[in-house]
Structure formats: C-alpha cells, structure tokens
C-alpha positions as CSV (number, residue, x, y, z in Angstrom):
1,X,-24.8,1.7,41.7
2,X,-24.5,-1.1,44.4
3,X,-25.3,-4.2,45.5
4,X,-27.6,-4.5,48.3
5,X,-28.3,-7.1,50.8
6,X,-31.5,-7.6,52.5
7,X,-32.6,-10.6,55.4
8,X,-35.4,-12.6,55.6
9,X,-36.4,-14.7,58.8
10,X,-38.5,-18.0,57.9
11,X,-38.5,-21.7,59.5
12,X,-34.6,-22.4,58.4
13,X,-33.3,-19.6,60.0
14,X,-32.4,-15.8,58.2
15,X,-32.1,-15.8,54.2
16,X,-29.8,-13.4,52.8
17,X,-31.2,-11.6,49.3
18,X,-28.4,-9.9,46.6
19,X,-29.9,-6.9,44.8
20,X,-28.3,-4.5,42.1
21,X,-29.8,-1.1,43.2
22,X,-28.9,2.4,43.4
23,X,-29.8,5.8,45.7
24,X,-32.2,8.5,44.7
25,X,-33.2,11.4,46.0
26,X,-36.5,11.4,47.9
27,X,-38.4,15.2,47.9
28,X,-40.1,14.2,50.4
29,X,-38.2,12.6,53.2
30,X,-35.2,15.1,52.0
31,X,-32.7,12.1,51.6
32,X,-31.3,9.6,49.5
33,X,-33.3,6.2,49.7
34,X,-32.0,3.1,48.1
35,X,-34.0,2.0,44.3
36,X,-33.8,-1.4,43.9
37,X,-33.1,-2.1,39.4
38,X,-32.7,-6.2,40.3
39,X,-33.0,-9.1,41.7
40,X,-30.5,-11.9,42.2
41,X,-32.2,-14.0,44.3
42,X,-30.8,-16.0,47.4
43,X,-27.3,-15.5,48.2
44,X,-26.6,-19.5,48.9
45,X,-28.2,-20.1,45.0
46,X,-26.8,-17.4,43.3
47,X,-25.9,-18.3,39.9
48,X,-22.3,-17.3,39.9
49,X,-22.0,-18.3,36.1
50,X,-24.6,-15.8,35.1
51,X,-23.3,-12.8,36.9
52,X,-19.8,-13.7,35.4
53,X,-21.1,-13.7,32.0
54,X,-22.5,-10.0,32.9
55,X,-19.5,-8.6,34.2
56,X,-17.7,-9.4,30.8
57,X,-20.6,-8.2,29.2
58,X,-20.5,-4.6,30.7
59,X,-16.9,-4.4,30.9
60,X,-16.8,-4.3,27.0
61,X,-18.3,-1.1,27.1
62,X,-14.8,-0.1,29.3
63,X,-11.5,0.5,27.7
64,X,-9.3,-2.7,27.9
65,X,-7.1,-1.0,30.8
66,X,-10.8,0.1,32.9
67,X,-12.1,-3.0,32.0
68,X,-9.3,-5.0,34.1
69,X,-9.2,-2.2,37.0
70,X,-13.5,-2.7,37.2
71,X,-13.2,-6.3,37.6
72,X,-10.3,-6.7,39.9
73,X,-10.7,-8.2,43.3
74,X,-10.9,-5.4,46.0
75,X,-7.4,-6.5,47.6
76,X,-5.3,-6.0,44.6
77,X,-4.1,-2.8,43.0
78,X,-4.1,-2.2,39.4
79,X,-0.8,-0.6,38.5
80,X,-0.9,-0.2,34.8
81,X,-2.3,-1.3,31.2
82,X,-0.4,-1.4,27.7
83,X,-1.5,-2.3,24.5
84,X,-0.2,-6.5,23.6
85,X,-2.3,-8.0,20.5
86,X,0.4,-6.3,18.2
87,X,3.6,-7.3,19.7
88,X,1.8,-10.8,20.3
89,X,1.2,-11.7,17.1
90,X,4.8,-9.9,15.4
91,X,6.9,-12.0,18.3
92,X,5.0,-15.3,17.0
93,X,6.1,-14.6,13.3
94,X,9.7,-13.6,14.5
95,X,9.9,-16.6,16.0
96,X,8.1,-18.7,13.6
97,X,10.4,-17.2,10.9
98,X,13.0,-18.5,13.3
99,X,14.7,-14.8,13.1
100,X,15.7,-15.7,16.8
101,X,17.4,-18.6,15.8
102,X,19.3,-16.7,13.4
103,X,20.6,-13.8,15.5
104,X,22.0,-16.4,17.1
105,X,24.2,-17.8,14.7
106,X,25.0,-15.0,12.2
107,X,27.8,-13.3,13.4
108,X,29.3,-15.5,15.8
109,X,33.3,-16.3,16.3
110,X,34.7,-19.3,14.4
111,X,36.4,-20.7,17.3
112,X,36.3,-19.6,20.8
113,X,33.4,-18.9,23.1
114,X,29.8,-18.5,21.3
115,X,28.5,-14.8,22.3
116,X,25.0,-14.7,24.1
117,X,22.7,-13.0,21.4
118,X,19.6,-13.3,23.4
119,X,19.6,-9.6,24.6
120,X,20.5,-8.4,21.4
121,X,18.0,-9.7,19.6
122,X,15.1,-8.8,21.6
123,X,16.4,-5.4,21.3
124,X,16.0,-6.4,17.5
125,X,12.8,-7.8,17.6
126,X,11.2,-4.5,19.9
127,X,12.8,-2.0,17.2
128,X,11.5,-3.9,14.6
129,X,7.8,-3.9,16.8
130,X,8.1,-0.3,16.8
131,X,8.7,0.6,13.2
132,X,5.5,-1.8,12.8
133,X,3.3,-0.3,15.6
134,X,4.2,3.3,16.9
135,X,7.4,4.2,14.3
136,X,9.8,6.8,16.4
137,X,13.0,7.3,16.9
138,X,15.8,4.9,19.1
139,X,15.6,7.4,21.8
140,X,11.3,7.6,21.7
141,X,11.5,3.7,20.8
142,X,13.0,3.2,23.8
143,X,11.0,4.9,26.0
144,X,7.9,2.9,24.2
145,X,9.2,-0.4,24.6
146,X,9.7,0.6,28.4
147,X,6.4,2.1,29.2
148,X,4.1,1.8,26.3
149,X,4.4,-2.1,25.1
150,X,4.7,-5.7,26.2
151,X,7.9,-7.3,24.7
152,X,8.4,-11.1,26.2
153,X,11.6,-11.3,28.4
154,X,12.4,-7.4,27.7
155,X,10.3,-5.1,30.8
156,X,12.4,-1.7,29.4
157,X,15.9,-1.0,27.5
158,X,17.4,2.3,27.2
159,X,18.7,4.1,24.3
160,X,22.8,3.1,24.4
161,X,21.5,-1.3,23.8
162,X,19.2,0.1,20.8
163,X,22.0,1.4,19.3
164,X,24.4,-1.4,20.2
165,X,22.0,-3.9,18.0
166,X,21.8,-1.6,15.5
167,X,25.6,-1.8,15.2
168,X,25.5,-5.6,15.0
169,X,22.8,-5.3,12.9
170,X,24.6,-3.6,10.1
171,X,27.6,-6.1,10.3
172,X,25.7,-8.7,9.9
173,X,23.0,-7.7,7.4
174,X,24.0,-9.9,4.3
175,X,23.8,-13.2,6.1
176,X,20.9,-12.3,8.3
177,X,19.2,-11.4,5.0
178,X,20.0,-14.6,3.5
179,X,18.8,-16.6,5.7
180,X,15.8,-14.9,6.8
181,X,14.6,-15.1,3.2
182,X,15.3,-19.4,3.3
183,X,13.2,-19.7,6.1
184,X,10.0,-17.2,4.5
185,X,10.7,-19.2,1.3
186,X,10.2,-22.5,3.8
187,X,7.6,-21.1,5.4
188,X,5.3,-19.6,2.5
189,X,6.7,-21.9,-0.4
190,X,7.6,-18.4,-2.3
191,X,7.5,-18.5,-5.8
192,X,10.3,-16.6,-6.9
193,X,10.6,-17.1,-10.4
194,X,9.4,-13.3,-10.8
195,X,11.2,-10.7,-8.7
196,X,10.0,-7.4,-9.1
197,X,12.9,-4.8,-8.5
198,X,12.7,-1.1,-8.1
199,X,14.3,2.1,-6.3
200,X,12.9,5.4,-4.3
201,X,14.5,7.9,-2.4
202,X,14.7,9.3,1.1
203,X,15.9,13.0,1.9
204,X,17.1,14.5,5.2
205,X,16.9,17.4,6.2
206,X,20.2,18.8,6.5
207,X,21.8,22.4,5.4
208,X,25.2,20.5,3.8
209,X,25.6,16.6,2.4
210,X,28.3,14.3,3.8
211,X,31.7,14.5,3.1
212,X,33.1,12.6,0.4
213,X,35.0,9.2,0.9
214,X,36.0,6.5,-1.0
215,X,33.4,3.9,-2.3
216,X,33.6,0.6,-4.2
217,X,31.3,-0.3,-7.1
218,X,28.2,-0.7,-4.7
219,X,28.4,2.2,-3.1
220,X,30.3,1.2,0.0
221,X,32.9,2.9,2.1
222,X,36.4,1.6,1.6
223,X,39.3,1.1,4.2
224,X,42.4,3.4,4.2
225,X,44.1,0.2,2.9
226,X,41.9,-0.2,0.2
227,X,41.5,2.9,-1.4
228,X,43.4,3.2,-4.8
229,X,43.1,4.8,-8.6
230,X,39.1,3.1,-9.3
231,X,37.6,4.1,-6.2
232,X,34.8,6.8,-6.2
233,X,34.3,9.7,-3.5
234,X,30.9,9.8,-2.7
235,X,29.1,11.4,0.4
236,X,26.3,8.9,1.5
237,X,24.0,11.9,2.3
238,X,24.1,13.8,-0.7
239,X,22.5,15.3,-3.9
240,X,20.9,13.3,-6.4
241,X,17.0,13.0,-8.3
242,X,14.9,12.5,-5.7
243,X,11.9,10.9,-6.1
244,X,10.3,12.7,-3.4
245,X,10.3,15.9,-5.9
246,X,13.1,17.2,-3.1
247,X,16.3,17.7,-5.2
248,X,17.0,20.9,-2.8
249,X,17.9,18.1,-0.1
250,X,20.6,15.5,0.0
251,X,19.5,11.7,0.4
252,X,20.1,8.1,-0.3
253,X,18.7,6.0,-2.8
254,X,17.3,2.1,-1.8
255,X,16.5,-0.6,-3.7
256,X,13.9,-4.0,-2.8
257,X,13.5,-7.0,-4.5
258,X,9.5,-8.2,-4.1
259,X,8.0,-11.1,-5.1
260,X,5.1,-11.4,-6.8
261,X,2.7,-11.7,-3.5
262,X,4.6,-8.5,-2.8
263,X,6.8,-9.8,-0.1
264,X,10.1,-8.1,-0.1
265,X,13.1,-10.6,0.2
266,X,15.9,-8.1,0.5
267,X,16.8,-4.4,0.7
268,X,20.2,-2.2,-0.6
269,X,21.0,1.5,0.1
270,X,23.4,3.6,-1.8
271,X,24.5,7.0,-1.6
272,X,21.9,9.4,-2.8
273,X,23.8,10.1,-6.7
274,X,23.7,7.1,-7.6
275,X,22.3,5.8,-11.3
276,X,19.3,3.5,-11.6
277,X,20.6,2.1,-14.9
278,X,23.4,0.4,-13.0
279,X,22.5,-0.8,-10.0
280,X,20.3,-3.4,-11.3
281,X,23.9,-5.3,-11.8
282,X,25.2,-5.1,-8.7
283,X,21.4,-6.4,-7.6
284,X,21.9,-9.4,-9.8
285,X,25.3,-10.4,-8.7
286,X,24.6,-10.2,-5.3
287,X,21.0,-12.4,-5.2
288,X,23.1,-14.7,-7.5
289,X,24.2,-16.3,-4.8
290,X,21.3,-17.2,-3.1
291,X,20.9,-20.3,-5.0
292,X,17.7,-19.2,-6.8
293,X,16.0,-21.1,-9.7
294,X,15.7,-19.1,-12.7
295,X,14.4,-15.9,-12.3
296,X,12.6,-13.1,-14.6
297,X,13.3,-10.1,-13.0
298,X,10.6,-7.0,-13.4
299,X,11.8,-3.9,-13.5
300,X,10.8,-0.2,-14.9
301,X,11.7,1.8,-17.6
302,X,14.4,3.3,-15.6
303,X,16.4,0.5,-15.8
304,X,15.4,-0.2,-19.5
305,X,19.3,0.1,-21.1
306,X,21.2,-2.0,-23.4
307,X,23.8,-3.0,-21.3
308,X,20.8,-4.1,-18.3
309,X,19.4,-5.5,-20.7
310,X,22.7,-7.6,-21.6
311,X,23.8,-8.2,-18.1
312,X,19.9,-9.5,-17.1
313,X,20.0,-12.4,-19.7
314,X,23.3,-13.9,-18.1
315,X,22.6,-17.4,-17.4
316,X,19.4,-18.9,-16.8
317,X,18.0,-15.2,-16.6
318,X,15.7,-13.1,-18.1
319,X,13.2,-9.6,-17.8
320,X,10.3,-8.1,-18.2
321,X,11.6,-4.2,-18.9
322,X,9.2,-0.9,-19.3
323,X,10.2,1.0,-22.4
324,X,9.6,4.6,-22.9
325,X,6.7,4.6,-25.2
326,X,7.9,8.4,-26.0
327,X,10.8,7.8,-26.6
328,X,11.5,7.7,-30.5
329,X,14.1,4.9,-30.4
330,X,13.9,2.9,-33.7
331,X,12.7,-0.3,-32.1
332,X,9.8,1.4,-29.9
333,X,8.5,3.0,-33.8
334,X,8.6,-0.3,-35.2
335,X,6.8,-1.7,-32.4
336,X,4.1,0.8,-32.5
337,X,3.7,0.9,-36.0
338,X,3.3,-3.1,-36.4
339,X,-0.3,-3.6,-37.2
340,X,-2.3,-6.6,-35.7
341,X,-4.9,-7.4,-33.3
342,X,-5.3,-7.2,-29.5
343,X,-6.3,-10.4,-27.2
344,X,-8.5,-8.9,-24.6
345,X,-7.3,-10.6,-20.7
346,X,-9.3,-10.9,-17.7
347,X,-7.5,-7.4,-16.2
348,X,-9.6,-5.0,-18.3
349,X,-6.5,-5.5,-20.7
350,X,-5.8,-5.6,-24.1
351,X,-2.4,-7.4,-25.4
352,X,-0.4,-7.3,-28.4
353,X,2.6,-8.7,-28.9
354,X,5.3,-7.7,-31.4
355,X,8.5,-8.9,-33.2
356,X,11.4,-7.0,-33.5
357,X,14.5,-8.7,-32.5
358,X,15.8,-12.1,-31.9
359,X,16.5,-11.4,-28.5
360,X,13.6,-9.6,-27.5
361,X,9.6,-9.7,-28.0
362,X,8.1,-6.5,-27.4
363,X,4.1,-6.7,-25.7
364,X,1.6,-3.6,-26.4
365,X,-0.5,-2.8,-23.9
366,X,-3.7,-1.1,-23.9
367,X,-5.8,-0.4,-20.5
368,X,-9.0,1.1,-21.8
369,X,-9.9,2.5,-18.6
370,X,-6.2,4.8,-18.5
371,X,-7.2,5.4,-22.6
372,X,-10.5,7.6,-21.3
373,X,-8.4,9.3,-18.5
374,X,-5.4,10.3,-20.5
375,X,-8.1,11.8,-23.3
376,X,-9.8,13.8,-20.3
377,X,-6.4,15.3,-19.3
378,X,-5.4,15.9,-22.7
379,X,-8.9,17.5,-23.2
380,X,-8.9,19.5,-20.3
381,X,-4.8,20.9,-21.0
382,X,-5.1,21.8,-24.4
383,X,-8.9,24.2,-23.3
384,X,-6.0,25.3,-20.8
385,X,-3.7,26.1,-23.5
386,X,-6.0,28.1,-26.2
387,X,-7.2,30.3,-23.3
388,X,-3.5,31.1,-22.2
389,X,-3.0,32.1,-26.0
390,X,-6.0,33.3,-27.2
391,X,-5.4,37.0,-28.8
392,X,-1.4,36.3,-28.7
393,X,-1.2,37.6,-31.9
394,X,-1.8,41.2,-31.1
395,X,0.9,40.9,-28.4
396,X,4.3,42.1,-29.2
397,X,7.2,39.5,-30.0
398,X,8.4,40.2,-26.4
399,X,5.3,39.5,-24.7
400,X,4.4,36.8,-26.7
401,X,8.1,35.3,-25.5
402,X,7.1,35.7,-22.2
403,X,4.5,34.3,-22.1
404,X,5.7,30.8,-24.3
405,X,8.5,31.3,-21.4
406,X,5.9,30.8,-18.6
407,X,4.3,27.7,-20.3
408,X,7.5,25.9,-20.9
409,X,8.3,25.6,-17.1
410,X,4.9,23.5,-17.5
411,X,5.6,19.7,-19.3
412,X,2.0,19.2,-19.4
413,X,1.3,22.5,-21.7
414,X,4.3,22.7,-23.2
415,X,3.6,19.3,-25.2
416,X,0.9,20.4,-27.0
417,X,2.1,24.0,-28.0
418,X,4.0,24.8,-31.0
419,X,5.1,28.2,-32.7
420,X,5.0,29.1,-36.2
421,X,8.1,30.3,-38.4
422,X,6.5,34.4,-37.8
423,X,6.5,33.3,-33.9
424,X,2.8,33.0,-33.4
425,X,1.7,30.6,-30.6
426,X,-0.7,27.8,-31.5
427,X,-2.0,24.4,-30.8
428,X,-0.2,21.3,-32.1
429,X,-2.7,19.7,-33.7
430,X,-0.1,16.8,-35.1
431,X,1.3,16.3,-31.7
432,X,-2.7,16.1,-30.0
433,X,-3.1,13.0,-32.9
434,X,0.4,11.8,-32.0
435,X,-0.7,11.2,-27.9
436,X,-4.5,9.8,-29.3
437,X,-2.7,7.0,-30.2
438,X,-0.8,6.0,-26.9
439,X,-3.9,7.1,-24.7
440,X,-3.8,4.4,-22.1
441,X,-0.6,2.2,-24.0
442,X,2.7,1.2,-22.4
443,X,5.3,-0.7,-24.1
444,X,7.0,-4.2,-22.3
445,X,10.3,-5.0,-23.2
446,X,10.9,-9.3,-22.6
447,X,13.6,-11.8,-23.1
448,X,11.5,-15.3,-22.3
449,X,11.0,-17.0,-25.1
450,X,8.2,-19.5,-23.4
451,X,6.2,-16.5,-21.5
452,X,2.8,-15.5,-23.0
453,X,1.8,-11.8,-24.0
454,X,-0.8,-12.5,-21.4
455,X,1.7,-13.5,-18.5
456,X,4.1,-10.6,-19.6
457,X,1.6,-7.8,-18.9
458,X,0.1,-9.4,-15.2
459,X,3.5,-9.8,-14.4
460,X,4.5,-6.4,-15.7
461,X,1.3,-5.1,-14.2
462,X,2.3,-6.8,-9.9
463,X,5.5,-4.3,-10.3
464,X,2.7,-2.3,-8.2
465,X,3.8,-4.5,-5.2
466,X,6.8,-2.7,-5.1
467,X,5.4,0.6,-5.1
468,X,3.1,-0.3,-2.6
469,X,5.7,-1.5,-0.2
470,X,7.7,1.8,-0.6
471,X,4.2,3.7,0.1
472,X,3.5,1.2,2.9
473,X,7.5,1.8,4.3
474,X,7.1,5.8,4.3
475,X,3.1,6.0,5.1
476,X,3.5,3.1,7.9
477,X,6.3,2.1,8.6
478,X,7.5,5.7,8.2
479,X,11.1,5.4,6.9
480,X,11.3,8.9,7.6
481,X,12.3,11.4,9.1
482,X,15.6,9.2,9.5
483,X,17.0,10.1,13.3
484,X,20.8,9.1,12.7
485,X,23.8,10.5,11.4
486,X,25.9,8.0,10.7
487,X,25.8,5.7,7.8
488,X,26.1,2.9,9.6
489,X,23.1,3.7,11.7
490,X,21.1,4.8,9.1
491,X,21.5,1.1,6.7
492,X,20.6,-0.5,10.3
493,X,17.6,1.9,10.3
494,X,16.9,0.6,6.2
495,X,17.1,-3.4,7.4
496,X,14.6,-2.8,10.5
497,X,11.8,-1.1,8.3
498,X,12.6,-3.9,5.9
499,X,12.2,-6.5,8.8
500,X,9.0,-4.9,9.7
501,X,7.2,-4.8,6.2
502,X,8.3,-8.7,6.0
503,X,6.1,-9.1,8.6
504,X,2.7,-7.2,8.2
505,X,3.4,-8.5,4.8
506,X,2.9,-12.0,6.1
507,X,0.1,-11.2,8.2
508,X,-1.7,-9.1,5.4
509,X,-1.3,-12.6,2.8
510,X,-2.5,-14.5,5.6
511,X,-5.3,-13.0,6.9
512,X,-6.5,-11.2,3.7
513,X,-6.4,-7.7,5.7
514,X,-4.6,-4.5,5.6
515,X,-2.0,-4.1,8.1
516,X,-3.6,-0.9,9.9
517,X,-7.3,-2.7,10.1
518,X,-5.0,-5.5,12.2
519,X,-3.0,-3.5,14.2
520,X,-6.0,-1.4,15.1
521,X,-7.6,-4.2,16.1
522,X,-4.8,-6.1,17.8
523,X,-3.9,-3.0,19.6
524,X,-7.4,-3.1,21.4
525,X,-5.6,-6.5,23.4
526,X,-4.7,-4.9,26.8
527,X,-2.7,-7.0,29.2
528,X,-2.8,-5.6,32.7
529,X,-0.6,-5.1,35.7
530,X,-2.2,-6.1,39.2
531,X,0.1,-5.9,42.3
532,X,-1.2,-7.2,46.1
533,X,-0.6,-8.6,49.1
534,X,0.7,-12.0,47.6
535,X,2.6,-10.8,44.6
536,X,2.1,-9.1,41.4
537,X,1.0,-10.6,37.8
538,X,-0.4,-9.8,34.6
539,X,-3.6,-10.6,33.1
540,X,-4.9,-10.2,29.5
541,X,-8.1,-8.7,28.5
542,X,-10.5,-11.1,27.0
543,X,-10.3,-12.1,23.0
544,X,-13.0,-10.2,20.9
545,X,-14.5,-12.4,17.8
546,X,-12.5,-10.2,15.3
547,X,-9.3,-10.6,17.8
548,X,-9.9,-14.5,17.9
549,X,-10.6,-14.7,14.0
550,X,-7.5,-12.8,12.9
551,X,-5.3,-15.1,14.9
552,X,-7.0,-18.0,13.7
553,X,-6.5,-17.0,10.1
554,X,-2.2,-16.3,10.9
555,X,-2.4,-19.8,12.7
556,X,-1.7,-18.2,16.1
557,X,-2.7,-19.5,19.8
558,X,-4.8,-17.8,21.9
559,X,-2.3,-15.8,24.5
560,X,-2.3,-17.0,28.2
561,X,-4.8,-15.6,30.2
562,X,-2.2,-14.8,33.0
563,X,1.0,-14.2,31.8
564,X,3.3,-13.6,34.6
565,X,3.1,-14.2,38.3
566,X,5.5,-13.3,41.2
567,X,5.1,-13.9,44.6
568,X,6.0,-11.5,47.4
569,X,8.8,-12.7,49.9
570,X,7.9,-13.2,52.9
C-alpha cells in the first residue's frame, strides 16, 4: 500500500492528485497494475489535520515501539523502544514522597564535606522500579534498567553500584524509614491510630543454615566488642516454623506494621527461630519513637500472651488481640459460655461483646457465611471418617492401631475420632456438638475502654491488609527467591520490596485499581529512540483514555512528548 500521485493539465497550469492505492495482479495484462482504495484530493489543499488524525488512528492497531518506527520521518532511524508509563508514574511518587530528598540527607557526615547522593539514589529508585515492575535479581536488574526501562538521569548501571546502594541502604534504614513514613503521613493524612501488625516467613534454598553469631535482643549481629554473657548465637538463615509449610529449609522471619488503608509504614527482619510472642515488644519500642498519637495495635492470636498483652497497654496504648477460640483457657470458657444477644453490623457480622476482666472486654464474633462453610467441611470429614472405620471392628487390635495411626497424621480427621475403653474406633459425637457451636465464631481480645463491639470486629476484620501485603510482596513483588548471601544484602533486599509495596500501595488508594491492571496498562507507554542526521531524541507514544485517566486520578502530568534531544557535532 502506497500513495500515488497523478497530474492533471487545466487553465492554471498541472494539478497534482494524492491517492492511497495499492498493486494487483492483472490476469490479463500478466502484471501488477496499480488499484486506487482513496482519494485525497489536491495536493496544495490537502487537509493535513485529517490525515494526521488517521495516522494515529492506524498506528493504534501497532505495538507502541512499531507504532513510532511507522510514523517516523524517512531520514531518521528508529534505534529502539522500552516500556516508560510504569517507571513514569513510580519516579513521580518517589519524588512526591520526597524519598529523593531524603537519600540526601540520611546518612550524611556531621561535619565535613556533604556526600553527593544523587547516583545513589537513582540506583535506589530503579531497584525499587524493578521489584515493582519486572522483580529479578541485582545482576538481571541491572541489565533491565540498562536495556529494558527508562529511568530519568540513569541510561544503564551495572551490577557492582546496585550493590553499593544496597550497602548504604541497610545502614541507613531506620532513619530513611522514619522519615519516609512523615512525609506519606503528610502526604495521605494517615490515620494511624490502628496499626495492624503481623509476621510471615521466607525460606532459601540452601543445603546448611548460617553460622551462628552473637545477637542482641532484636535479632541483630553484635561487634567483637560487644559480645558478652546475654548475647544469643543465632544464624540469620536458619531453622524455624515456616509459614510457607517449608520447615525442611532455613529462613528469616519479617514483620510490617500496616495501617488501616493497608499501607505498610515499616518493615523488621529477624533471624528465621525467632518467637512471634516476643517480637511484638521490640516492634513497640522501636515505633515508640516516632512520635505517634495513641495507637491500638491489631495483631493475631499468635501474639495473644499475657506478658504482650502487658507490654501493649504501656502508656497511651492499647490492642485488639485474636484469642484461640480452642483453646480451653478459663477466660475464653467464660466468654463463650456468657449468654446474651448478637448486634447484627453492616459486614454480614454478628457481635457480642463480653465481660470478664477489668482490663480486658472480650467481642464474639459470628460470620454466618464462614458458619455454613465450616458445617460443610465438618460434614464432608466426618462421611470421610465413618468410611475409613467402617467394619473396624472385625480388624485385629493391630490393624485397627494402624489404621487410628494413619488418621492421626491428619488434624482434620483426627478431631472428630475417638476410641472406646475396648479400643474400637468411632465418631465423637460430643466433640461434632462441641465445633457446631464455634462454626463461623472467633474470639477478640481488647483493652480500649471507649471502642464499640462494632469497631473492634472491622478493625479486627482490616488485619486482612496485612495479609494481603505479604501475598502482594511474594506474588508481585516477589520477595523470593532471595539472590544474596549476606545478611546485610538480604535486609537491603527486605527495605526495597517494602519501598515498592509503599508505592503501588499509593497508587492502588488513589486510583481505586489493582496494581497489575495499572502496570499492565502503564507498561503499554513506549518512549522511543530515533537517531539522524541532526542528532538523536526520544519521543513518547501517545496517551490512551485509560493511560490519561489513571494519571489523572494519581494527580500526575501528562509526560513530555519529546523527552530528550541531542544534536550531532558538527
């Protein structure tokens, strides 16, 4: 497909005619002859405007980096195309977090010359694109940034300056995390008088853990000089319950604190034996002194011990705790036992709230919707059960001990089974009216007196933004597989996928999208390298209406058309 020319003589002189046509094959005259498909008219009235307004139409049909090579002018060469909504829109919220600003400053000498961060923290801010955009390791990361993205005043890096930031990185990470949570709660007026607070796992795939050494209270390593008779030997990479369901593997154990719009403020990492039950302390002294109003923090039942507890209600504190509804402790009896009625709320939730203690009020909640599952799975594993030990009592004693054997290794099963004093296997009939009443119940644990059942159990019920940022950080983000070895590197690695869930978490409040529905739209955003005879610049592919609505929600300008130009000495 071309465009013709043809001439026409009349009293003015010779008119020239533009024509969009193509060659076919004639039979009969045994050649191609030229078909015309349109018209433009007269070359000196052409309407320029129009046949603009087509070219952008057609080259939507073209991928972003075709679309720029179709519609460049004949005397420049297009060298190359590379995704840019995505880095676009991160590098605005870096900057309007003013996380530029504050590589800046953290971390600098007291006295003497101030050290030029600005290379180091475009490093930052491309690792922190990557984990967000294409997760990989340094060494693939590197290669991305250099070939695969557009990063503003960074063209490529190589592996050695990744892991030089990183470095910085971890020395810095208690004030950069400070202060990168004043400016968010600046920027989105946070409310943080609920933090949500909970713990997962990450394994590694490695044949032996890391050697001990000695660790202080938090899990960190000590100096030679500060190592003495309290301080606990600890491999960072090592054994411990994985929440993975890989105990086989060694790993480390991290902690984030979320609030309730499920934007995480700050991340720890310990080594991978450490106890759930007392690390909520540490969390508490350390976000202490962040100058924080009061705060009710949300945790699970993991973290639902006396001495938590205790330690929670220091100061102006207080929780919201899980309890374990099986868990036969006096208090959670009395709790269940209290009679009274339920206040239906608007979450398809039924509250009921219960006095034990003077310190604590205790809130019953009942989710009708979990009721009718947990009765199907109950249903379904005690049919299970009966056909496993159906005609048991023929068996021999051995057999019969086998077989109890093979159903203990399953919880579910095993719950509902009981054996009488001959050693016959049946179904526990008192235990199956036992679990009817807690079908769909959990048990809150909470300290503020001014709270209402209501506002417990929502605020209970958002500790799902935690869980969702640890999905979202090893589905998206993908905290692992973990491609470092030293512990250094690998809390650098921890802060960077925290960085990066700060920010799609931002743009997911603000434009009321999922991260992956943005990035796969933003990723559609091309900028373009041309080079010729006068120089080289880039170009970026026109805006789409979903591209131009999803910056508008985040508050974002529309990118430069051209965005860099150089001339060609002469």
């Amino acid at each position: 497909m071309y465009v013709k020319t043809t001439k026409r003589e009349n009293k003015s002189g010779t008119v020239r005619y533009l024509h969009l046509a193509h060659n076919e094959w004639d039979p009969a005259k045994g050649r191609a002859v030229p078909k015309v498909l349109f018209t433009f008219g007269r070359e000196d009235q052409l309407d320029r405007d129009a046949v603009r307004r087509l070219v952008a139409s057609l080259s939507r049909l073209l991928e972003p980096g075709d679309a720029l090579a179709a519609t460049a002018a004949s005397d420049l060469e297009f060298v190359s195309s590379v995704p840019f909504g995505g880095t676009y829109v991160l590098d605005h919220l870096w900057h309007r977090l003013k996380i530029d600003q504050i590589v800046g400053r953290v971390g600098q000498p007291k006295r003497g010359r101030r050290r030029d961060m600005t290379a180091t923290e475009r490093v930052l801010f491309a690792l922190v694109a990557n984990r967000a955009l294409a997760p990989s390791s340094k060494l693939a990361a590197a290669d991305w940034i250099t070939h695969d993205a557009h990063i503003d005043h960074l063209a490529e890096v190589g592996e050695q300056p990744c892991y030089r930031a990183m470095d910085w990185l971890h020395e810095v990470t208690a004030d950069l995390e400070k202060q990168v949570f004043d400016e968010v709660a600046n920027l989105l007026n946070l409310e943080v008088d609920l933090l949500f607070f909970d713990t997962t796992s990450t394994y590694f795939e490695l044949e032996e853990p890391d050697e001990p050494v000695a660790r202080d209270d938090t899990g960190r390593p000590l100096g030679d000089d500060q190592e003495g008779n309290e301080a606990k030997p600890a491999g960072f990479r090592t054994y411990g319950k994985s929440k993975d369901s890989r105990d086989d593997l060694p790993q480390i154990v991290i902690g984030m604190a979320v609030t309730r719009d499920g934007i995480p403020v700050r991340c720890w990492c310990w080594p991978g034996n450490a106890s759930d039950q007392k690390l909520i302390r540490q969390v508490k002294d350390e976000m202490r002194d962040w100058t924080l109003s009061k705060i009710v923090w949300v945790t699970d039942r993991g973290f639902s011990s006396e001495e938590n507890r205790r330690y929670l209600r220091r100061g102006d504190h207080a929780y919201i705790i899980g309890e374990k509804v099986r868990s036969g402790s006096p208090e959670v009896k009395a709790a269940l036992s209290r009679q009274g009625r339920y206040t239906e709320t608007a979450a398809n939730m039924r509250v009921k709230e219960v006095r034990i203690s003077d310190t604590d009020r205790f809130v019953i909640c009942h989710n009708p919707e979990a009721a009718e599952r947990d009765r199907h799975m109950r249903e379904q594993l005690v049919a299970h059960l009966e056909e496993l030990i159906a005609d048991t009592d023929k068996l021999s004693d051995f057999k019969r001990g086998e077989l109890r054997g093979r159903i203990a290794d399953k919880p579910g099963l095993n719950r509902y089974l009981r054996a009488t004093p001959a050693g016959k296997l049946r179904v526990d009939q008192a235990k199956i009216k036992t679990e009817e009443n807690l079908d769909g119940k959990y048990l809150l644990r909470c300290s503020d007196p001014h709270l209402s059942a209501e506002d417990i159990a929502l605020g209970y019920k958002q500790l799902l933004e935690v869980e969702r940022g640890w999905r979202d950080m090893k589905q998206i983000i993908d905290l692992r597989p973990v491609y470092h070895r030293l512990e250094e590197r690998i809390r650098a690695h921890v802060v960077l996928c925290w960085l990066a869930l700060l920010l799609i978490r931002i743009i997911e409040t603000q434009a009321d999208t999922t991260w992956p529905q943005a990035r796969r739209e933003l990723q559609r955003l091309h900028v373009g390298t041309f080079t010729g005879p006068t120089g080289t610049f880039q170009q970026v592919t026109g805006l789409t209406k979903p591209q131009s609505d999803l910056l508008a929600k985040l508050g974002i300008p529309h990118p430069k058309q051209v965005l860099d130009l150089q001339t060609a000495s002469l």
